[in-house]
C-alpha positions in Angstrom: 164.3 174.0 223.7 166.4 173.9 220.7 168.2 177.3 219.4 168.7 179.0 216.2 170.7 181.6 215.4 169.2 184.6 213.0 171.7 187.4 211.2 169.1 190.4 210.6 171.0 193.1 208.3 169.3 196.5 207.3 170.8 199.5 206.8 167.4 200.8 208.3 168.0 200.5 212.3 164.3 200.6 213.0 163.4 197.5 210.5 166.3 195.7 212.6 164.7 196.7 215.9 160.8 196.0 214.5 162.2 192.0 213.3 164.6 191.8 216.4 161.4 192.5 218.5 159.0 189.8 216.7 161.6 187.3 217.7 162.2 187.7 220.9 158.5 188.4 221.7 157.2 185.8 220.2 159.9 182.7 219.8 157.0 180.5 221.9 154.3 180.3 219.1 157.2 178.4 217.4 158.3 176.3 220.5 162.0 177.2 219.8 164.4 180.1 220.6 166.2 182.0 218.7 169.8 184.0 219.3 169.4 187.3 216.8 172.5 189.8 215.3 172.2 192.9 214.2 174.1 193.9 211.2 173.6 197.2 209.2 175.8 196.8 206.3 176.1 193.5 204.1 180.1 194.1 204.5 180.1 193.4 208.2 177.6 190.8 208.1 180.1 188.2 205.5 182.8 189.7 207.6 181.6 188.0 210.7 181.0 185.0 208.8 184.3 184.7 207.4 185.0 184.5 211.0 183.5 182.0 211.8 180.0 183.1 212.5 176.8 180.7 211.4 173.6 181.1 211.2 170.3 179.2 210.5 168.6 182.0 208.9 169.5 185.9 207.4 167.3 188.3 207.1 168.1 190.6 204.5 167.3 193.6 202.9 168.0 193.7 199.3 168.7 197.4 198.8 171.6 198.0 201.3 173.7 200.6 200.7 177.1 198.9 199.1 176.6 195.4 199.0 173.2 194.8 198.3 171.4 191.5 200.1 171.5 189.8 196.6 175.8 190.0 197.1 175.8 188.6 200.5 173.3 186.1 199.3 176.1 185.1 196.9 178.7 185.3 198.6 176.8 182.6 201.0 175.9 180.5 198.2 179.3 180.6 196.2 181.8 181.4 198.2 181.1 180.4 201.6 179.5 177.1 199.8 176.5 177.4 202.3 173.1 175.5 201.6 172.1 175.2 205.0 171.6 178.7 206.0 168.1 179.7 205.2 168.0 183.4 203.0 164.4 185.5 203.9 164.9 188.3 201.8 162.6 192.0 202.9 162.3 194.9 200.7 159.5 198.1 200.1 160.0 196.7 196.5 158.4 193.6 194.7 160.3 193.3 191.7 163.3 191.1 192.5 161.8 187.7 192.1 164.2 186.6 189.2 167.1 188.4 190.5 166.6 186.2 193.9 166.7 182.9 192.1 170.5 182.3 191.7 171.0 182.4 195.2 167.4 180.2 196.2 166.0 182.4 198.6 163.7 180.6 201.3 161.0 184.0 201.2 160.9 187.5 200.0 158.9 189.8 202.3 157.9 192.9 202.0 158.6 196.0 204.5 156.9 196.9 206.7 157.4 192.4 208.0 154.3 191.5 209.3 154.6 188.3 212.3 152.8 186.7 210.6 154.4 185.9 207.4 157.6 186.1 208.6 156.8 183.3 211.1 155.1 181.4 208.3 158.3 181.0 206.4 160.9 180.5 209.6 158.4 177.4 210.7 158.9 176.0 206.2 162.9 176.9 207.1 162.6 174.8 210.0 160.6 171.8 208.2 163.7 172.1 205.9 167.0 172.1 207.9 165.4 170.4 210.5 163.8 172.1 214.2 167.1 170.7 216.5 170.6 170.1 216.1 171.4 166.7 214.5 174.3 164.6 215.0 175.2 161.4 213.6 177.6 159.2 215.7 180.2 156.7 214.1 183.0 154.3 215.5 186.2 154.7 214.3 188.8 151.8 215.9 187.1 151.6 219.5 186.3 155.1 219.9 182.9 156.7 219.3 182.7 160.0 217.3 180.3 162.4 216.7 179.5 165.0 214.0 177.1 167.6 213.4 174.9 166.7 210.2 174.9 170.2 208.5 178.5 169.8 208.3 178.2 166.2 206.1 178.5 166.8 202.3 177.6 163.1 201.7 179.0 159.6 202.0 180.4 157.4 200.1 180.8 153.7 200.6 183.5 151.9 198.9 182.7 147.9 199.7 183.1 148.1 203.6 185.0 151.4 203.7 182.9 154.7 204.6 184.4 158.2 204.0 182.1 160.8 205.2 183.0 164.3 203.3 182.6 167.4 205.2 183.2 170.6 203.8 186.8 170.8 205.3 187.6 167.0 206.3 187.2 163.7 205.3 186.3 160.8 207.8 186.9 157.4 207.1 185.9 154.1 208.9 184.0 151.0 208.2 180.3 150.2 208.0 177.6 149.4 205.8 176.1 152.4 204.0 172.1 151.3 204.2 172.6 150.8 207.8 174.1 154.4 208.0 171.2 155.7 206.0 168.7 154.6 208.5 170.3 156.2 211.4 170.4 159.5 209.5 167.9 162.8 209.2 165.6 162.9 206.0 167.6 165.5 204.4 170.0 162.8 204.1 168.9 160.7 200.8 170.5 157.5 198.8 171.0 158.2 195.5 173.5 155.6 194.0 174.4 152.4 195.8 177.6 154.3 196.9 176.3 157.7 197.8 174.0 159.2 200.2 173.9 163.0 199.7 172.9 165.8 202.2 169.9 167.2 200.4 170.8 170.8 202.5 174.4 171.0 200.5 173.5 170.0 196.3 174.7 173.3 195.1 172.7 172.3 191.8 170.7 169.1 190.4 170.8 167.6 186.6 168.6 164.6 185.5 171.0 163.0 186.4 173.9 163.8 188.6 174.0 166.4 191.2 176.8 168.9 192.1 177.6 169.5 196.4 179.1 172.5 197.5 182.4 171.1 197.3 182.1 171.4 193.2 181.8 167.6 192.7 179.5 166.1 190.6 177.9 162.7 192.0 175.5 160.9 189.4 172.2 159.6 190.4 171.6 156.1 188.9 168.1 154.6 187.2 167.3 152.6 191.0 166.7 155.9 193.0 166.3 158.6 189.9 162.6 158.4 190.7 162.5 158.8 194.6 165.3 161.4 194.0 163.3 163.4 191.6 159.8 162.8 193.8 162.2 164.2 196.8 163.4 167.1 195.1 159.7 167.5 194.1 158.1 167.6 198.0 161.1 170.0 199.1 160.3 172.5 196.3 157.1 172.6 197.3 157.4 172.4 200.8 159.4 175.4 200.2 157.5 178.0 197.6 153.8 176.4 198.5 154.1 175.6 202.4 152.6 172.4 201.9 
């Protein structure tokens, strides 16, 4: 059963306990586990993940008591450069939508969290970063490599040279970048005859080009603007519509 790890932070102790318990009494309905933190300030939640710490999914209450949830959001977004990590925002209030949109929030739920709903956006977070771990094996020399997917920025392919950008590394080797596509998740989406961009780490999309995490801008040529665009389209609504 594949595992996924949840950061719940509210400076409320009994929210955390009442969305700690949903999880762990009722991770089956979903058919995955899940490992939870507790966090009651936004400071020691981006602490921990300056450390190292990651996570499929925050809970997060907007109105905590220095940072709010919007700053961590941020800080996940900008900073940290993370797309992956799926942002369910709680509050008693409903009147952050706009304020929420810089940092695209997967939910906002509001307090007290019913199962339900909260369960309804996890299995759309799921549908979207994918339900196990994925890995993507290449050979470099004579020796087989492996890396996990949510680490990939993109690849480009320079005639038989491959570099696969990470966030911290670049790999090189050789290989044929439509034969790469095929063995990769469907996040993973051509959209030049050099590039193949992780759809999980475009910090933001043009008409044109799009911009990764890593601040570079890639342009999308006229042979796959159209499936890019219809892409985009499904994932939005996949996303805000469930369907």
């Amino acid at each position: 059963m594949s595992k996924f790890r949840i950061a719940i932070c509210d400076d409320e102790e009994l929210t955390c306990q009442e969305i700690e318990k949903i999880f762990i009494e009722n991770s089956d309905e979903i058919g995955v586990s899940f490992e939870t933190d507790v966090f009651y300030t936004g400071e020691a939640l981006i602490e921990h993940i300056r450390c190292g710490a990651a996570y499929d999914f925050l809970i997060l209450d907007i109105e905590l008591a220095r940072l709010s949830g919007i700053d961590v959001g941020k800080f996940l977004r900008e900073e940290n450069r993370n797309f992956h990590t799926q942002i369910i925002y709680v509050s008693s209030k409903e009147t952050y939508a706009m304020k929420l949109f810089s940092v695209q929030p997967l939910d906002f739920l509001v307090k007290p969290v019913k199962k339900e709903e909260l369960f309804k956006a996890i299995k759309r977070g799921l549908e979207i970063i994918g339900e196990s771990e994925d890995y993507f094996t290449y050979k470099s020399g004579r020796t087989n490599n492996t890396i996990c997917c949510k680490e990939i920025l993109y690849f480009m392919s320079n005639k038989r040279v491959i570099n696969i950008v990470c966030r911290d590394e670049i790999i090189e080797y050789y290989g044929k970048l439509s034969d790469e596509l095929k063995r990769l998740p469907d996040y993973f989406l051509q959209i030049h005859n050099s590039y193949v961009v992780n759809l999980n780490a475009i910090k933001k999309t043009g008409s044109d080009h799009v911009i990764m995490n890593n601040d570079e801008n890639i342009s999308i040529s006229r042979k796959y603007a159209d499936s890019y665009k219809n892409t985009i389209f499904l994932r939005w609504k996949k996303m805000h519509c469930g369907g």
